[in-house]
C-alpha positions as CSV (number, residue, x, y, z in Angstrom):
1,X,-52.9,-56.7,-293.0
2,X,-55.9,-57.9,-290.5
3,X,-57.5,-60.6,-291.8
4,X,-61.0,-60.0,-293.8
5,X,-64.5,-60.6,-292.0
6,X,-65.3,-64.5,-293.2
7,X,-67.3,-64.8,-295.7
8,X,-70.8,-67.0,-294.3
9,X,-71.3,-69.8,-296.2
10,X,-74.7,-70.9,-294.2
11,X,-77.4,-68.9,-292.9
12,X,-79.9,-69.4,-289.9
13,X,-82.2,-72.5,-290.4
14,X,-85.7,-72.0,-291.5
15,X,-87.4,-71.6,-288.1
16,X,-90.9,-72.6,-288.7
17,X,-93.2,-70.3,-286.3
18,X,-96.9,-71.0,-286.4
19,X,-99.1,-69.0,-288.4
20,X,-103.1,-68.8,-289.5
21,X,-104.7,-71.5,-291.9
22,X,-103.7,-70.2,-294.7
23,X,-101.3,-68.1,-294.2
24,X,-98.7,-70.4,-292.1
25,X,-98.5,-72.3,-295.9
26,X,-97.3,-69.5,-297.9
27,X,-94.7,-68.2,-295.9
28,X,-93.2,-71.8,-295.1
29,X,-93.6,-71.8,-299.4
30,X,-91.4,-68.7,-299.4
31,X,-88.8,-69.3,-297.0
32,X,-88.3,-72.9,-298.7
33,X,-87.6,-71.0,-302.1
34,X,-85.8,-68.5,-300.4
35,X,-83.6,-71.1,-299.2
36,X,-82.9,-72.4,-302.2
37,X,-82.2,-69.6,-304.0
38,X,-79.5,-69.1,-301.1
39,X,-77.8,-72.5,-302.3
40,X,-77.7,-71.1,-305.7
41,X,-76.3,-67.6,-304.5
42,X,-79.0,-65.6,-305.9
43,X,-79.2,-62.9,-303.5
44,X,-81.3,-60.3,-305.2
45,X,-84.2,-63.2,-305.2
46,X,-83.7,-64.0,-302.0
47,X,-83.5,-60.3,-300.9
48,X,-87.2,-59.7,-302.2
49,X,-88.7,-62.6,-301.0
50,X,-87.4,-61.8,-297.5
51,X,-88.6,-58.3,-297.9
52,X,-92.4,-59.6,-299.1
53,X,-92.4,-61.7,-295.7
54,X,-91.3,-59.1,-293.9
55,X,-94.0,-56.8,-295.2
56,X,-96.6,-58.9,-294.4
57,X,-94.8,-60.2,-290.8
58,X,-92.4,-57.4,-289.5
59,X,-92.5,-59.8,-286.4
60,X,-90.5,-62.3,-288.1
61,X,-86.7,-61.7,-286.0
62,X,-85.4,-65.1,-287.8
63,X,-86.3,-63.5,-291.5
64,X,-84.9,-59.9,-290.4
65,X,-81.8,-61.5,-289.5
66,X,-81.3,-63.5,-293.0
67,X,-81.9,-60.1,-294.8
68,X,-79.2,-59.3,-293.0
69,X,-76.8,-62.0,-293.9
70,X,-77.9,-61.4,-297.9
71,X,-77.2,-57.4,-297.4
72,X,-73.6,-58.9,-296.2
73,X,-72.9,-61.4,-298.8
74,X,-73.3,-58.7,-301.2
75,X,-71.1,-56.6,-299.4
76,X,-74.0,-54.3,-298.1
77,X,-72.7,-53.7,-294.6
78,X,-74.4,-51.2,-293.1
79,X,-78.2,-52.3,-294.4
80,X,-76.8,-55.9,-292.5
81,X,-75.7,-54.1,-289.3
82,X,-79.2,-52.1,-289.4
83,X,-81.8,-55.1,-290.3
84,X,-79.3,-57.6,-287.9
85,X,-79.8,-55.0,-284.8
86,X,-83.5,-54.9,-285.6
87,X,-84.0,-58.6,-285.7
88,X,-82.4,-58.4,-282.2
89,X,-84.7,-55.6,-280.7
90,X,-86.9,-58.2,-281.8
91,X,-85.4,-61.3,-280.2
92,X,-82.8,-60.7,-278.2
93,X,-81.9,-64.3,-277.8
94,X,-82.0,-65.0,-281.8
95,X,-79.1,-68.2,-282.2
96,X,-75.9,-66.5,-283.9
97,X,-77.5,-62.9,-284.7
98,X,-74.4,-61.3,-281.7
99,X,-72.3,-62.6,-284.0
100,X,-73.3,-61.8,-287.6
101,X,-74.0,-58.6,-286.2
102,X,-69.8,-58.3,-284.7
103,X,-68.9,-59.5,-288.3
104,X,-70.6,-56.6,-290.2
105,X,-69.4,-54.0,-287.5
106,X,-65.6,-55.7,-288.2
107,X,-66.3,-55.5,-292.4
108,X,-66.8,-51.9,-291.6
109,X,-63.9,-51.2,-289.5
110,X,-66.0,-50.5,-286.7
111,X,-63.7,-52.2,-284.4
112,X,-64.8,-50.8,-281.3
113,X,-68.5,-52.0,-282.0
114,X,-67.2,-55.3,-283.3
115,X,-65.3,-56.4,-280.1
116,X,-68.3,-55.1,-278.2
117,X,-70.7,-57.2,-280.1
118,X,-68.4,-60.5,-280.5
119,X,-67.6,-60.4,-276.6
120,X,-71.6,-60.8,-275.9
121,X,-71.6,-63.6,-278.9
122,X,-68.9,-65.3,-277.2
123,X,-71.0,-65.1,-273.6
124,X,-73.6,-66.5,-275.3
125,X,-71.9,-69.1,-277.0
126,X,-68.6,-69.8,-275.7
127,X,-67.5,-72.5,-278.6
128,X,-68.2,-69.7,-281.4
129,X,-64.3,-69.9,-281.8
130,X,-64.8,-67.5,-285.4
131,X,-66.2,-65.1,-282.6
132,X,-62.9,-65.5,-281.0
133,X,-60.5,-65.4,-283.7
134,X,-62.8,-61.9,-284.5
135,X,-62.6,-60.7,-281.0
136,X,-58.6,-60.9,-280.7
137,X,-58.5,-59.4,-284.6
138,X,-60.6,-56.8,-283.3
139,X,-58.6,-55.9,-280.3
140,X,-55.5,-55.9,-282.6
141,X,-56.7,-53.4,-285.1
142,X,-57.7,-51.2,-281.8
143,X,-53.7,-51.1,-280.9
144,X,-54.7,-53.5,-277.7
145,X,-51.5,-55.5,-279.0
146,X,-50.6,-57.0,-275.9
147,X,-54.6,-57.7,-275.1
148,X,-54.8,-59.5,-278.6
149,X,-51.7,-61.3,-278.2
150,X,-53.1,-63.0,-274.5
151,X,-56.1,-63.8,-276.0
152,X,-55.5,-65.4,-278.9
153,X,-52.7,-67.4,-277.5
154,X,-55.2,-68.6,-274.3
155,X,-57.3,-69.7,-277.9
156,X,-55.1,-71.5,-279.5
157,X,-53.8,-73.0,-276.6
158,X,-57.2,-74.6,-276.3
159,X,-57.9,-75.1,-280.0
160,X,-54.1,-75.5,-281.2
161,X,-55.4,-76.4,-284.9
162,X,-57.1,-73.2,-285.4
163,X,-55.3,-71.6,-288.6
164,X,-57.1,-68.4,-288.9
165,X,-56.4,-68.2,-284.8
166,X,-52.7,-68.4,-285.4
167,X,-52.5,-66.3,-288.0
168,X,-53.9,-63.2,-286.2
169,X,-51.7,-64.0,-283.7
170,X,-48.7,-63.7,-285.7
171,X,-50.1,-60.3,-286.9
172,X,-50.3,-59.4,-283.6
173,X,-46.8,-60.3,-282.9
174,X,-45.3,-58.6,-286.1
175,X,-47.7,-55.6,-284.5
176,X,-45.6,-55.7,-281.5
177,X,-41.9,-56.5,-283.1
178,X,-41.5,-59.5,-280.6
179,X,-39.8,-61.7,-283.6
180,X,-39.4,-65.1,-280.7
181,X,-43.2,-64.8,-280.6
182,X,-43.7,-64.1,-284.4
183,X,-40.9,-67.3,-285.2
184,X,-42.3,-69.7,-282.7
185,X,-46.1,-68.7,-284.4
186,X,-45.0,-69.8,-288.4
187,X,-43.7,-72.9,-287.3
188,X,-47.0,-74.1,-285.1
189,X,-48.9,-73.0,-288.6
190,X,-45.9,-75.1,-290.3
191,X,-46.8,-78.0,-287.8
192,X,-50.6,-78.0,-288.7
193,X,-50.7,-76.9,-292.2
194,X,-47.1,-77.9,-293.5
195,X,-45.5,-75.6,-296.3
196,X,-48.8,-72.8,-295.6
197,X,-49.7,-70.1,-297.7
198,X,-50.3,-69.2,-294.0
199,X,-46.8,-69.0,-293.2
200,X,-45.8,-68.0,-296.7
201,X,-47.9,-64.7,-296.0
202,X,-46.5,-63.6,-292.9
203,X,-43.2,-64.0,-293.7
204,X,-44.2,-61.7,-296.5
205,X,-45.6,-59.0,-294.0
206,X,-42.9,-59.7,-292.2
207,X,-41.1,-58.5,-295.0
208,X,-43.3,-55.9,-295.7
209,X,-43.5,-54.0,-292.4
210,X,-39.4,-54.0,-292.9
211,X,-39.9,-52.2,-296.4
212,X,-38.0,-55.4,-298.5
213,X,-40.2,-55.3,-300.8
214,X,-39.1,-57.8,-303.6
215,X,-38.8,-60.4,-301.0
216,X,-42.3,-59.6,-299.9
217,X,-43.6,-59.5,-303.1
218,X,-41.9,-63.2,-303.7
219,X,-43.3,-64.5,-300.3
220,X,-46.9,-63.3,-301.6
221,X,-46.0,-65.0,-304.8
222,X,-45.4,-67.9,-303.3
223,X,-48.5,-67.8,-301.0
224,X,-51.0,-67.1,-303.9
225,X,-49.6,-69.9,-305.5
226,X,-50.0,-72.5,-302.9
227,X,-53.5,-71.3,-302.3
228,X,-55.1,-69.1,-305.4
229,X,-58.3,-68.4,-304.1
230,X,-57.1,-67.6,-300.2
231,X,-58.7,-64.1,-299.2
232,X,-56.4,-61.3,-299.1
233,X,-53.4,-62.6,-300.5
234,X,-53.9,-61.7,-303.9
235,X,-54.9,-58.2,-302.4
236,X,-51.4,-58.0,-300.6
237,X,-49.1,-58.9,-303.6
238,X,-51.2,-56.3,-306.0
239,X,-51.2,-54.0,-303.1
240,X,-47.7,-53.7,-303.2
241,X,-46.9,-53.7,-306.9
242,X,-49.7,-50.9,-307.1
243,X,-47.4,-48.7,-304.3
244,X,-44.5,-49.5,-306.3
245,X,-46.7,-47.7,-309.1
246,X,-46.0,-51.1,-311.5
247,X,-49.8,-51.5,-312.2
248,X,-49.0,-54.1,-314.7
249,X,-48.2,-56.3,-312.3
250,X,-51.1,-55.1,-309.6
251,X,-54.2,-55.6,-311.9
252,X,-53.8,-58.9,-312.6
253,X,-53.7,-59.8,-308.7
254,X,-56.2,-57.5,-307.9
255,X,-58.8,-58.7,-310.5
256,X,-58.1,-62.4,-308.8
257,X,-59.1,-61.0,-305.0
258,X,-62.3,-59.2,-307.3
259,X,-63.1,-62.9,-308.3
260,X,-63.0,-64.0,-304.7
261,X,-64.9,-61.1,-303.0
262,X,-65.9,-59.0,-305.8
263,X,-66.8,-56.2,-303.3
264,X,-64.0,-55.9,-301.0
265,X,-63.5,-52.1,-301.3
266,X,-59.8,-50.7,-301.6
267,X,-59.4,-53.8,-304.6
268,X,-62.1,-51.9,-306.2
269,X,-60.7,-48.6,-305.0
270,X,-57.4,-49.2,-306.1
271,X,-58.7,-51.0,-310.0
272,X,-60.7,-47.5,-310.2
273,X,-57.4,-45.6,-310.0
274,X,-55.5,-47.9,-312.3
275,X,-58.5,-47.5,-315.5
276,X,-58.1,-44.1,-314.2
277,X,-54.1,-43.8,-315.4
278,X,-55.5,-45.0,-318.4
279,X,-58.2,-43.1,-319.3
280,X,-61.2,-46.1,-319.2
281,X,-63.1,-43.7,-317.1
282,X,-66.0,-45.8,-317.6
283,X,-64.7,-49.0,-315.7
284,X,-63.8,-46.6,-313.1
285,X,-66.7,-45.0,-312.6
286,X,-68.0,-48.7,-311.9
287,X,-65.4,-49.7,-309.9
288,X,-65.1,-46.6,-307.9
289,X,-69.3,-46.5,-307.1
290,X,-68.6,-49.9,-306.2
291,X,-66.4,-49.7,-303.1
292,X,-68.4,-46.6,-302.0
293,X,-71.4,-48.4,-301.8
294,X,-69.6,-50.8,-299.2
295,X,-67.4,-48.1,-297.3
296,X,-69.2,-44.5,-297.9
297,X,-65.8,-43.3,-295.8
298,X,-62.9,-43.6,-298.5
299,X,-62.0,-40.4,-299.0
300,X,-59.4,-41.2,-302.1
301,X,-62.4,-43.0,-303.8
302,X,-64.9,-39.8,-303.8
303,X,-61.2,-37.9,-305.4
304,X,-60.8,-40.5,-307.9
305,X,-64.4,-40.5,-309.4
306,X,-64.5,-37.0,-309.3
307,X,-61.3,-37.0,-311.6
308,X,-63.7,-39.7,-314.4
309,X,-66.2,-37.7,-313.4
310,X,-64.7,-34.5,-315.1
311,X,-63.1,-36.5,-317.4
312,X,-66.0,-37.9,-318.7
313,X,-67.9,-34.3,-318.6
314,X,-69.7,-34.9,-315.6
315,X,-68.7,-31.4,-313.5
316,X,-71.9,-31.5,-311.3
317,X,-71.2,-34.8,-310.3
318,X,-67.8,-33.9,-309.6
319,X,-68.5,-31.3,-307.3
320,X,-70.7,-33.8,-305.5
321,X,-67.9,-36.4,-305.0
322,X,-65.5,-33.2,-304.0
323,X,-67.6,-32.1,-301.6
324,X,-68.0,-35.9,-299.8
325,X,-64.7,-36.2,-299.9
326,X,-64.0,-32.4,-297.9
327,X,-66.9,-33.6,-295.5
328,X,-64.8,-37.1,-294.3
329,X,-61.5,-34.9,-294.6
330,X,-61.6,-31.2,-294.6
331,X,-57.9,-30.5,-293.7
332,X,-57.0,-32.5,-297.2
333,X,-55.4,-30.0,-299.8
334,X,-56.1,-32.3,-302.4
335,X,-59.7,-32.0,-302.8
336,X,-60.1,-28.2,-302.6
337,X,-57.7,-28.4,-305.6
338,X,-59.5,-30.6,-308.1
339,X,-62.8,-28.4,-306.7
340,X,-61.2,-25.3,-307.6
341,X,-61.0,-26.8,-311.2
342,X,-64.2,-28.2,-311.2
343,X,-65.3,-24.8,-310.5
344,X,-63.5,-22.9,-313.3
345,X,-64.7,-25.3,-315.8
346,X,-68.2,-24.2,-314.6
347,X,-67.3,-20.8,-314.8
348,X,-67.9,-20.2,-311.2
349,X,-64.8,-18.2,-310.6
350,X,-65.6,-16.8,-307.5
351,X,-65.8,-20.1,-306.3
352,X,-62.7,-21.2,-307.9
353,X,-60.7,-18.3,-306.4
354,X,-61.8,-19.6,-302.8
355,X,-61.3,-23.5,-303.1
356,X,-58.0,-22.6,-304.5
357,X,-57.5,-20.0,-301.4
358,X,-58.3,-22.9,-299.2
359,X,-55.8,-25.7,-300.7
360,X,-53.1,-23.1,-300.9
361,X,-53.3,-22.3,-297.3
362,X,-53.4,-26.3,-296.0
363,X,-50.7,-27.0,-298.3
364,X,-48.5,-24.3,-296.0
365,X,-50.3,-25.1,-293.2
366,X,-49.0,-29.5,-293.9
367,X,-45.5,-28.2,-294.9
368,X,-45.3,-26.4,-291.8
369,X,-46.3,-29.5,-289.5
370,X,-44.5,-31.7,-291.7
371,X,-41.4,-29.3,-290.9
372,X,-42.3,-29.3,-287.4
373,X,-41.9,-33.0,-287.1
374,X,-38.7,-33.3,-288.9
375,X,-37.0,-30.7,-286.7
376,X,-38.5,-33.1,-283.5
377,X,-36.7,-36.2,-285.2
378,X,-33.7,-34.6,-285.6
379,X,-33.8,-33.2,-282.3
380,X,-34.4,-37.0,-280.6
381,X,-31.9,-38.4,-283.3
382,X,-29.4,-36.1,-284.1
């Protein structure tokens, strides 16, 4: 499990650029409630009143930038990655935009962009060790294992305190399978940080990767307890109770990660499918819109509010979210089924009769490859 973008907890200074008589006043006026409105975390005040100045001064580079930081700490990733690439076509030399700009790319899984981004942070500022820890994250989630691993241990060799460092970097060696290297990892964490929900949660992806599930499930137990309000690890241990299909037990530990980043995606994702099973179509509706508005790519969310959506008599709706959900993965059965329903309900039968055409055929088409692959194995492992 890579390790979530960070959340910011400070934005740019106020950069005070000259203005006319007049004029110069008010906007200093604005950016000082702005700014305070920050401390408070009200980011739909502070979104206006750096879209008013903006109006008035698209010049402004420093004010485009903090609309972007507000977009991401209300998990708005892709407004943040287009207002933090305009602020830089503005000012290419803006302090700390490279790398704001790398963390929304890395919220959005856009790994490739993200390493690209964080390398020209880090040439700008080569003591931005968060643009480092990023970078080797980034190259891990590529599959540039052995890239990631050099990296972050040339960091950490430098900056041997850095937790979130050596954390990626026993990812990256669980990646790999090198246990010496994952070992010898926990117990630098164990040196810093003695008895670390760090460690803790390794050792329970450790266990996770190897399909022991209970012990992983204890490790995570015992990681969320040490530190409650860590991101992610209340996301692992519901993750895996919600695989095991014991949604009992997942809700609970995914509502605590909603309390800690109440817009992280697959928590909201997965909460939607769970008031799904039991019928409170309404929270999933909510939940559902929710992670789409911060990752328009997750094909299983578009299914799963088309399902409330026809629950909840909403059929045009659901062939809307059908439809997305055929556009990010057209060789999905899945979709073309629930469509082919959506369509009888609506009494387009002829419609019906072809979605239904359509799944049938994948389905063979999957149990085919899915044939092919098993007659491979056996072939390599008889």
């Amino acid at each position: 499990m890579l390790i979530r973008g960070l959340l910011l907890c400070a934005l740019l200074p106020i950069v005070a650029i000259g203005f006319a008589a007049g004029q110069g006043t008010a906007v200093r006026e604005q950016l000082q409630a702005a700014h305070e409105a920050e401390q408070r975390g009200q980011w739909q005040a502070v979104e206006k009143t750096y879209s008013s100045i903006l109006k008035l001064h698209p010049e402004r580079a420093d004010v485009m930038v903090r609309l972007g930081l507000v977009y991401q700490h209300q998990g708005r990733l892709e407004p943040a990655v287009d207002a933090i690439r305009s602020a830089l076509t503005l000012d290419p030399e803006l302090p700390g935009a490279h790398f704001y700009l790398g963390l929304a790319y890395f919220g959005l899984r856009s790994y490739a962009e993200a390493a690209r981004v964080l390398q020209e942070a880090i040439s700008r500022d080569p003591k931005n060790v968060k643009a480092q820890v990023h970078l080797g994250a980034c190259f891990l989630a590529l599959g540039r294992v052995d890239e990631s691993i050099g990296h972050l241990e040339a960091l950490t060799r430098v900056h041997p305190r850095e937790l979130e460092a050596l954390q990626t970097l026993g990812q990256a060696y669980l990646t790999k399978g090198n246990d010496d290297g994952f070992n010898r990892t926990i117990a630098r964490i164990d040196e810093v940080e003695p008895n670390s929900f760090r460690s803790h949660q390794l050792r329970a992806e450790f266990f996770a990767a190897r399909r022991r599930v209970n012990e992983a499930a204890q490790a995570y137990e015992k990681a969320a307890a040490l530190n409650p309000n860590a991101p992610g690890v209340n996301f692992a241990l519901g993750d895996i109770y919600f695989e095991l299909g014991e949604y009992d037990k997942a809700e609970p530990a995914l509502r605590k990660e909603l309390g800690i980043d109440p817009h992280h995606p697959i928590v909201n994702l997965k909460l939607g499918i769970i008031n799904n099973s039991r019928r409170q179509f309404d929270q999933a509706i909510r939940h559902l819109e929710r992670a789409l508005r911060v990752d328009g790519r997750l094909t299983d969310a578009y299914v799963a509010l088309a399902s409330a959506f026809v629950a909840t008599g909403r059929l045009p709706a659901a062939e809307g979210a059908l439809r997305r959900a055929i556009a990010l993965a057209p060789r999905d059965p899945q979709p073309y089924y629930q469509l082919a329903q959506v369509f009888r309900k609506l009494g387009r039968m002829e419609d019906a009769r072809a979605s239904l055409e359509r799944f049938q055929r994948l389905e063979e088409e999957e149990n085919q490859e899915r044939q092919r692959a098993a007659e491979g194995l056996l072939q390599k492992n008889p």
